[in-house]
C-alpha positions as CSV (number, residue, x, y, z in Angstrom):
1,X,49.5,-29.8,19.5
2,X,46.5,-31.6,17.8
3,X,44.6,-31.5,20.8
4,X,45.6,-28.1,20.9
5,X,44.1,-27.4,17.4
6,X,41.2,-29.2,17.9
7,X,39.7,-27.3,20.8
8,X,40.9,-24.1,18.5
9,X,38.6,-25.3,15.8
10,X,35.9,-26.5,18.1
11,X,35.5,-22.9,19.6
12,X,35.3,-21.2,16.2
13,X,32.7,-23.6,15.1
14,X,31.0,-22.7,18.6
15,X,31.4,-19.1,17.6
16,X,29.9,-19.7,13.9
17,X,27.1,-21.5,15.2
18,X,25.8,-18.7,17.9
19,X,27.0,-16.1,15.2
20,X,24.3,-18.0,12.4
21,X,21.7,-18.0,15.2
22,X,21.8,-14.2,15.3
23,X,22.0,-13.6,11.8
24,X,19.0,-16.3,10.9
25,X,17.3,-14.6,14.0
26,X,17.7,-11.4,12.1
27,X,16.0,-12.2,8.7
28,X,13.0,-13.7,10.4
29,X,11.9,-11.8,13.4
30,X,12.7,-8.9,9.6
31,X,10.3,-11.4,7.2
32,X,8.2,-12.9,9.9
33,X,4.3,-13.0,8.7
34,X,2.6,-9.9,12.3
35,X,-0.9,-11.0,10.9
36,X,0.4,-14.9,11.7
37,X,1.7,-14.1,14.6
38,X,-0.9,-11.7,16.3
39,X,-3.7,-14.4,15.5
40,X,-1.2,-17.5,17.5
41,X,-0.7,-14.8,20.1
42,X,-4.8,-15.0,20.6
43,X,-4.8,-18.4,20.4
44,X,-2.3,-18.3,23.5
45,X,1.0,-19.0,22.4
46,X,4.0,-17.4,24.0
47,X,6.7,-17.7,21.5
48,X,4.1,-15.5,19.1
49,X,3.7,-13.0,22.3
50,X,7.6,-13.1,22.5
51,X,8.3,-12.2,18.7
52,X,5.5,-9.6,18.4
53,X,7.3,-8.0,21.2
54,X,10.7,-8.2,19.3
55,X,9.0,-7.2,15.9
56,X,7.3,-3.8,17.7
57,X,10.5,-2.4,18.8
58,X,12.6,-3.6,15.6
59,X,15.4,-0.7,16.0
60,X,16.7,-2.2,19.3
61,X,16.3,-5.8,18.1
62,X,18.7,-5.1,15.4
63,X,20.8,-3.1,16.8
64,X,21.4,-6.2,19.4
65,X,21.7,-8.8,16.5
66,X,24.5,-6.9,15.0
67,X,25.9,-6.2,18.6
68,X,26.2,-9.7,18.7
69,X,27.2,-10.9,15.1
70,X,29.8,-8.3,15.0
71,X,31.8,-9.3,18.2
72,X,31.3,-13.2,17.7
73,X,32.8,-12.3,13.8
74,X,35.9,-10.4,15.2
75,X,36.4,-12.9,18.1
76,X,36.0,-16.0,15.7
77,X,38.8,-14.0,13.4
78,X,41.1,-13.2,16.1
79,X,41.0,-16.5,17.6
80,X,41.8,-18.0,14.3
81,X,44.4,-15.7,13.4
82,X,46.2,-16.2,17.1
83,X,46.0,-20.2,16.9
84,X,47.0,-20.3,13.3
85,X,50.1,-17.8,14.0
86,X,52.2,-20.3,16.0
87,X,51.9,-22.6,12.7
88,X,52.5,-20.2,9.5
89,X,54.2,-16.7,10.9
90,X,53.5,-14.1,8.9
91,X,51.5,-15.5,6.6
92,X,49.0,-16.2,9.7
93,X,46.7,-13.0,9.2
94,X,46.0,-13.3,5.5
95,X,45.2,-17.6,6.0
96,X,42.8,-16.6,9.0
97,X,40.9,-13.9,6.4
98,X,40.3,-16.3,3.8
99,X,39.4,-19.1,5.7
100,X,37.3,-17.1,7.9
101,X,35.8,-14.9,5.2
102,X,34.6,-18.2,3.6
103,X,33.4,-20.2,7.0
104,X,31.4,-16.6,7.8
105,X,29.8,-16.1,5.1
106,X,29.1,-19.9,4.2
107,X,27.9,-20.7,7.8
108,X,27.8,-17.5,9.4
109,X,25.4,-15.5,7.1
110,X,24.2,-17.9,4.0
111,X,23.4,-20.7,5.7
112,X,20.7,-19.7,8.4
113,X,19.5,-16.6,6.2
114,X,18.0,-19.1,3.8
115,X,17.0,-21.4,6.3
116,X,14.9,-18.3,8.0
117,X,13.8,-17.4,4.6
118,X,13.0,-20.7,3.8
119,X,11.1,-21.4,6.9
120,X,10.2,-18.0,8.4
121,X,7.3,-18.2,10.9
122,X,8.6,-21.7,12.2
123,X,12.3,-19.8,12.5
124,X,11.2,-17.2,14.6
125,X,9.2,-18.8,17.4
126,X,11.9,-20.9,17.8
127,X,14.5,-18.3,18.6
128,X,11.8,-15.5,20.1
129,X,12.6,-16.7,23.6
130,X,16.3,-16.7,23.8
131,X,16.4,-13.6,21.2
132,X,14.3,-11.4,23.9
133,X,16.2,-12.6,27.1
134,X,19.7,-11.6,25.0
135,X,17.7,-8.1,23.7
136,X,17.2,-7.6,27.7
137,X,21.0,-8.0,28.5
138,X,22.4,-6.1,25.9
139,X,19.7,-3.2,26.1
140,X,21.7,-1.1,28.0
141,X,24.6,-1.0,25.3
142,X,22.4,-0.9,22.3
143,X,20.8,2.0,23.9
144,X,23.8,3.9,24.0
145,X,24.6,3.0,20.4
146,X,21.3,4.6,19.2
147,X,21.8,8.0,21.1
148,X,25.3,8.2,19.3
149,X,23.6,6.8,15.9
150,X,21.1,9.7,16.1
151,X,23.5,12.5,17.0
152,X,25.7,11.5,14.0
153,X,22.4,11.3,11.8
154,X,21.1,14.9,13.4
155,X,24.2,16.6,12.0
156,X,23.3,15.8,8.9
157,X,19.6,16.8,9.2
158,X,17.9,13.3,10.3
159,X,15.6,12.9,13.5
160,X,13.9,10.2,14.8
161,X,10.5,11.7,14.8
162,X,11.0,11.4,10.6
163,X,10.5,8.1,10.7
164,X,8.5,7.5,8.2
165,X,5.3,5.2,8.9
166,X,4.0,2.2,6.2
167,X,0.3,2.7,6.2
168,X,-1.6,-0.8,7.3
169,X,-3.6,0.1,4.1
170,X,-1.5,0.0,1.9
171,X,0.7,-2.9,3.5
172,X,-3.0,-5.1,3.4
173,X,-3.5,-4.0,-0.3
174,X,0.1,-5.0,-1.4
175,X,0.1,-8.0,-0.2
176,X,-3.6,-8.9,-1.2
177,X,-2.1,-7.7,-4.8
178,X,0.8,-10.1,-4.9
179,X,-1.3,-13.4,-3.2
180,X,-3.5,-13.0,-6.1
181,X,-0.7,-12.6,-8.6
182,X,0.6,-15.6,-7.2
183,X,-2.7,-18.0,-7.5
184,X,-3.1,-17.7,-3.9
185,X,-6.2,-15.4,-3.5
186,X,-8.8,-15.3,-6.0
187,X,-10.5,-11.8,-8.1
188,X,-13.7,-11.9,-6.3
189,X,-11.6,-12.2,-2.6
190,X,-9.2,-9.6,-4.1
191,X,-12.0,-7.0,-4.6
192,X,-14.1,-7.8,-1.8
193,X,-10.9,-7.3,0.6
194,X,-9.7,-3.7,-1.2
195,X,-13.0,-2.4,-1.3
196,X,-13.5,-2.8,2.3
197,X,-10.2,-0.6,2.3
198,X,-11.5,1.5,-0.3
199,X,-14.6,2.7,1.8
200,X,-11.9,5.4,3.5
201,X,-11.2,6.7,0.3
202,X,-13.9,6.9,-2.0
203,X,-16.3,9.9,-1.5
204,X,-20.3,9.3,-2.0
205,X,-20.1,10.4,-5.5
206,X,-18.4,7.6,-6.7
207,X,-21.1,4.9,-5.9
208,X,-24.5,7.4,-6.1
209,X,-26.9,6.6,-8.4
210,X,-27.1,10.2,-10.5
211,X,-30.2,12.7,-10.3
212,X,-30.5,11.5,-14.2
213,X,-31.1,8.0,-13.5
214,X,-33.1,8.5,-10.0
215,X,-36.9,8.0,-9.8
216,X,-38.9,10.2,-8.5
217,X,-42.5,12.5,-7.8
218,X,-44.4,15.3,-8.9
219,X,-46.1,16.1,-5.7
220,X,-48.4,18.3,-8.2
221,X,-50.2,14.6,-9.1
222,X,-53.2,13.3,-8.7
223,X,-53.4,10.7,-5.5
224,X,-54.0,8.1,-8.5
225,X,-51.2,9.3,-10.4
226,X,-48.5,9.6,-7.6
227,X,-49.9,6.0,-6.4
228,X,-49.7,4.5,-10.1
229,X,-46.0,6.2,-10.4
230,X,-44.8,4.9,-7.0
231,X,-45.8,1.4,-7.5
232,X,-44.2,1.6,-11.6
233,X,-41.0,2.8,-10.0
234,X,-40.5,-0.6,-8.5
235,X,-38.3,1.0,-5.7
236,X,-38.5,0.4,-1.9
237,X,-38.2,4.5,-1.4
238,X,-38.8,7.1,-3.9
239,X,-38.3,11.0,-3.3
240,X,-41.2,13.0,-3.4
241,X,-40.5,16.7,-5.2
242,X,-42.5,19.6,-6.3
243,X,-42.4,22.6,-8.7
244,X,-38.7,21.5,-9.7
245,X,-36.7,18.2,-9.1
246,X,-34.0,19.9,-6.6
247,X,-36.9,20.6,-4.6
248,X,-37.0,17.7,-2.2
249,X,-39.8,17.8,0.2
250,X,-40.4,14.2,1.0
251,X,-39.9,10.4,0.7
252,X,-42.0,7.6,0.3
253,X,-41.7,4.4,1.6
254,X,-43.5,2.0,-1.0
255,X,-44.1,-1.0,1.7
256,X,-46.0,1.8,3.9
257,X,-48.2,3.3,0.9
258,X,-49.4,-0.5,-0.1
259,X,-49.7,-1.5,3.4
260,X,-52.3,1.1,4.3
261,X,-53.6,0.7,0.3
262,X,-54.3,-3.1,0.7
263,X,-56.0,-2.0,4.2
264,X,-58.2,0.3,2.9
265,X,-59.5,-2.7,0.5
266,X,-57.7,-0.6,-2.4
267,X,-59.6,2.0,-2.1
268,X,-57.6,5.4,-3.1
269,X,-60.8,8.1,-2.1
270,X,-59.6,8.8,1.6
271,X,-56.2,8.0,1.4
272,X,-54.0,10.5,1.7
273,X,-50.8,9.1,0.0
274,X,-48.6,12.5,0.5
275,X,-49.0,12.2,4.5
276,X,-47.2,9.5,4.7
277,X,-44.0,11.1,3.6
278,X,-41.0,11.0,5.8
279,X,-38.3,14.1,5.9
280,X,-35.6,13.5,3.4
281,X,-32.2,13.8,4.9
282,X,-29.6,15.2,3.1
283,X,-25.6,14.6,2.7
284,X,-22.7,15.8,1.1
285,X,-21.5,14.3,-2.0
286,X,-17.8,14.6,-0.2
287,X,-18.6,12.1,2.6
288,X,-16.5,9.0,2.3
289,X,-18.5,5.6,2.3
290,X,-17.1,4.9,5.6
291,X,-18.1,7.7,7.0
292,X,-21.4,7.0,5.3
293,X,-22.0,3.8,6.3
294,X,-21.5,5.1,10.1
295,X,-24.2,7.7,9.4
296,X,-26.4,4.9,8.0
297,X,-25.9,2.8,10.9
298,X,-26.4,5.9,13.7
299,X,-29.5,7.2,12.0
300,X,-31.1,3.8,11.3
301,X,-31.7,4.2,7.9
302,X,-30.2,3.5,4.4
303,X,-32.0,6.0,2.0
304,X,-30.3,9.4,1.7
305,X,-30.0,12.3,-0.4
306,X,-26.8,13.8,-2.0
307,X,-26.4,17.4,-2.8
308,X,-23.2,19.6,-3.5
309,X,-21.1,22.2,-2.0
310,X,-24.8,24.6,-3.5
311,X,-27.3,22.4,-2.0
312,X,-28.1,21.4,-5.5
313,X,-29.5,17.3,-5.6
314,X,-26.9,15.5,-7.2
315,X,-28.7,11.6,-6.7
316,X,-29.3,9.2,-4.2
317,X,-27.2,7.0,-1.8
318,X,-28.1,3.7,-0.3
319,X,-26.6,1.4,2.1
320,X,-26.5,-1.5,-0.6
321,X,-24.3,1.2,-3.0
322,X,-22.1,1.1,-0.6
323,X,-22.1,-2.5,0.5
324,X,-21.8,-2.8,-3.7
325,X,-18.4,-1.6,-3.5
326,X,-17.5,-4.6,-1.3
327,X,-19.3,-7.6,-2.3
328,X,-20.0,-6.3,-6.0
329,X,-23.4,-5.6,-7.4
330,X,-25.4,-8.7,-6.4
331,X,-27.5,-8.7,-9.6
332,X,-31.6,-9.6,-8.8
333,X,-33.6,-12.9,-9.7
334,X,-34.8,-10.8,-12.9
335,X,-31.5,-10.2,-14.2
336,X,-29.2,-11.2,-16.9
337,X,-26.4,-12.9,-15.4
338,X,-23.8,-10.5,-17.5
339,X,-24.0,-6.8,-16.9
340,X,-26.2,-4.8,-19.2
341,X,-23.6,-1.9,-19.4
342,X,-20.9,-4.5,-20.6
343,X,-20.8,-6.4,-23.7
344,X,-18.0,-8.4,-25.1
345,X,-17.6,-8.3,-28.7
346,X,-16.1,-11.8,-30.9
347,X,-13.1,-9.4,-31.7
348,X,-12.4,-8.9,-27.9
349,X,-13.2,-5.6,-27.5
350,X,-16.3,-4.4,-25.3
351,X,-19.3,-2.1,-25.8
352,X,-19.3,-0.2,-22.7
353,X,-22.1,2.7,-21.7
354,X,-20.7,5.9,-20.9
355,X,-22.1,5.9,-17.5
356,X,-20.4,2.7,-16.3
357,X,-18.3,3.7,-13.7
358,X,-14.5,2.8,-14.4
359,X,-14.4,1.1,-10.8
360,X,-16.9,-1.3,-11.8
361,X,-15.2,-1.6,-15.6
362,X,-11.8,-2.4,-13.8
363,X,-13.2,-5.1,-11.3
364,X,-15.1,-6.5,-13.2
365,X,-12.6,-6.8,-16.8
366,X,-9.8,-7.0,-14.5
367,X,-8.5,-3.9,-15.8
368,X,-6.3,-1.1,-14.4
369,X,-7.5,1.8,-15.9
370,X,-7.2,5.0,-13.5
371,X,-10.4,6.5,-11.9
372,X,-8.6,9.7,-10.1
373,X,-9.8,12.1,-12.1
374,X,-13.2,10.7,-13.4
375,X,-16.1,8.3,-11.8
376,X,-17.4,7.2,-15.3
377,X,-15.8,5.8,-18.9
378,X,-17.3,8.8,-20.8
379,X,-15.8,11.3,-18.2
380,X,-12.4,9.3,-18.6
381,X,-12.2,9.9,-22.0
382,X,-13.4,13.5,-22.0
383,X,-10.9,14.2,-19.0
384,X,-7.6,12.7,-21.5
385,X,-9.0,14.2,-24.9
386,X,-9.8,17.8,-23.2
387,X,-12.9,17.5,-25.3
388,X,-16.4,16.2,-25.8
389,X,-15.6,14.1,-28.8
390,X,-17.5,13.7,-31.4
391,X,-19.3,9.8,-33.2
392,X,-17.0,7.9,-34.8
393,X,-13.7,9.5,-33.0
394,X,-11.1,6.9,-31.8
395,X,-8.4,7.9,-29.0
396,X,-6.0,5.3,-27.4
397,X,-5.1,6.6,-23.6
398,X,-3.0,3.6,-21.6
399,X,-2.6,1.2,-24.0
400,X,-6.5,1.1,-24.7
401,X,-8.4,2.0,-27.7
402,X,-12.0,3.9,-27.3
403,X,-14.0,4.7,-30.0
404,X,-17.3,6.4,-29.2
405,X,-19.8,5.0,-30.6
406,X,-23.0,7.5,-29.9
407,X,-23.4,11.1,-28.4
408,X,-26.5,12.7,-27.5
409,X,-26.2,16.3,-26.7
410,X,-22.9,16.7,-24.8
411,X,-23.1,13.1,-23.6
412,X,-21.2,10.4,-24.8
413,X,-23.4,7.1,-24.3
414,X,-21.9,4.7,-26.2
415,X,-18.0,3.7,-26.2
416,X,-15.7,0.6,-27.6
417,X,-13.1,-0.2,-26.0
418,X,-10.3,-2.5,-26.9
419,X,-7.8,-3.4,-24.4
420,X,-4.4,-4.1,-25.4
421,X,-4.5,-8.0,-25.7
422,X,-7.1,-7.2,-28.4
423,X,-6.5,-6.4,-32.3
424,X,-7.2,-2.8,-32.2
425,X,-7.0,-0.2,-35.5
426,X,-4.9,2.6,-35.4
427,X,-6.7,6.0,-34.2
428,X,-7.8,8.3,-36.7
429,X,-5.7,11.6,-37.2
């Protein structure tokens, strides 16, 4: 009879043991790291192959896993409850469910779960060959479980097609998000990698340098005067207007002008500075930057134009505004090494232009503060207060306190703003 009970117990461990290989095999082909796995796939391992090819059709994977945990559960049970009913009766049935209710979920369940969590990517290649041949067999069965799954689910109104998709996006920018919250990936990394994801999003207007703050040309000068202004604008290409500033009719190319200038021996009587214009080529301040960048690239240049919906010019676009967005402004040889449009204040708060744009504010502070409804600070604060406030006026909107500092006209060019780690006085009634 030992011998008897010792087989007995032998074949339930059996059955525990291939029952913990499909639930550990569960919770890491569920957890297992696709970017990890594509790149060994590359780099020409099979396993990898094997468990991208389990993790891309995840419905029939798990349907076979609990195929197979179910059955081995209920035959383990029964088998105990048989063997153990020659020795206590009646009182066979409610032994076997205790003692098998604890081995299952001890062994069974806890046990290689935490060892899958614990060691996911290793966990998976392991059991990616065996887990796809036993897929393979039991394909046909699981197949017929998932027609009868979705005709229960239609009745109630769910179809398959409803499925709803996690966008990559998204996916990336979570987990970029909670590597950096952990240590593991630093700001600058951070922002580099979700404004590459960004560039979808973002529309031209967020990055463009405004009509206010872009150089430009009276074509109405003087050769001397337009040659004086070019070279005192210090840009590589400056538009080129005449009679008003929304009427575009040329750009100049700085390098170009100098170029035939120093030529010429710097002489300015027979050159001609307005012939070397080139057409200006106009965009739509909706285009987003990736669309942008692809128009950069397939009409070889970097320099364009934006006008609204009306034609009206709104500013200017470059390539490097929009390569800005990725790597950060890059700030020139001349420059401070602190922005301009930023300055920290001993009581923690900053002294922030109104034209800062709140992307730049938030990646470069760190902050969070939302830029759906406005590009700048000063439009944020005018978009919450439904006002153009007025010197001196203090509003708190998401745990920040802004007090506007100057106003000229309707616009607000001066703001301090004290986040909420900062000592901040209450807002004025």
């Amino acid at each position: 009879m030992g011998t008897a009970l010792t087989a007995a117990a032998g074949v339930i461990l059996l059955l525990l043991i291939v029952s913990g290989f499909f639930s550990g095999s569960e919770t890491a082909l569920t957890a297992v790291s696709r970017g990890r796995m594509h790149q060994l796939e590359k780099d020409g391992s099979r396993s990898a192959r094997d468990v991208n090819y389990l993790v891309g059709d995840r419905e029939r994977v798990i349907g076979a896993i609990l195929l197979g945990n179910t059955f081995l559960n209920i035959l383990a049970s029964s088998f105990a409850t048989w063997v153990l009913e020659s020795q206590f009766g009646e009182r066979a049935v409610a032994i076997a469910t205790v003692v098998m209710t604890v081995l299952i979920l001890m062994f069974a369940e806890v046990l290689p779960k935490t060892l899958a969590i614990a060691r996911t990517d290793r966990f998976a290649l392991a059991v990616a060959q065996p887990m796809r041949l036993i897929v393979g067999v039991l394909a046909p069965i699981v197949g017929a479980v998932q027609w009868m799954v979705w005709r229960v689910l239609g009745l109630v109104g769910i179809r398959q097609e409803g499925d709803e998709l996690i966008d990559s996006h998204e996916e990336i920018r979570g987990t970029v998000n909670l590597h950096h919250e952990e240590g593991a990936v630093g700001r600058e990394h951070r922002d580099m990698i979700t404004g590459v994801l960004d560039l979808r999003e973002l529309q031209i207007a967020d990055v463009m340098v405004h009509r206010r703050s872009m150089a430009g040309l009276d074509a109405d000068l003087s050769q001397q005067e337009i040659f004086e202004a070019l070279i005192a604008a210090q840009h590589t290409r400056v538009p080129v207007w005449r009679g008003s500033q929304d009427n575009i009719i040329g750009v100049l190319h700085t390098a170009e002008v100098v170029r035939e200038y120093a030529l010429r021996g710097g002489a300015l009587a027979d050159l001609d500075v307005l012939s070397m214009m080139h057409e200006p080529w106009f965009v739509p301040d909706t285009t987003t930057l990736e669309e942008q960048l692809q128009a950069f690239r397939a009409h070889r240049s970097h320099f364009a134009l934006v006008v609204d919906e009306y034609g009206a010019l709104q500013g200017i676009v470059t390539r490097e505004d929009i390569l800005d967005e990725i790597l950060r402004d890059i700030p020139d040889e001349d420059e401070a090494e602190s922005r301009g449009n930023i300055r920290k204040q001993k009581d923690g708060s900053y002294i922030v232009d109104g034209t800062t744009p709140i992307r730049d504010l938030n990646r470069e502070l760190d902050w969070n503060l939302p830029d759906e409804e406005a590009t700048t600070i000063a439009g944020l604060v005018i978009h919450e207060a439904r006002t153009i406030p007025e010197a001196k006026q203090r509003f708190s909107f998401y745990g920040y306190m802004f007090e506007i500092l100057r106003r000229q006209r309707n616009q607000i060019t001066a703001i301090k703003i004290t986040p909420p780690s900062a000592p901040a006085t209450p807002p004025q009634a």
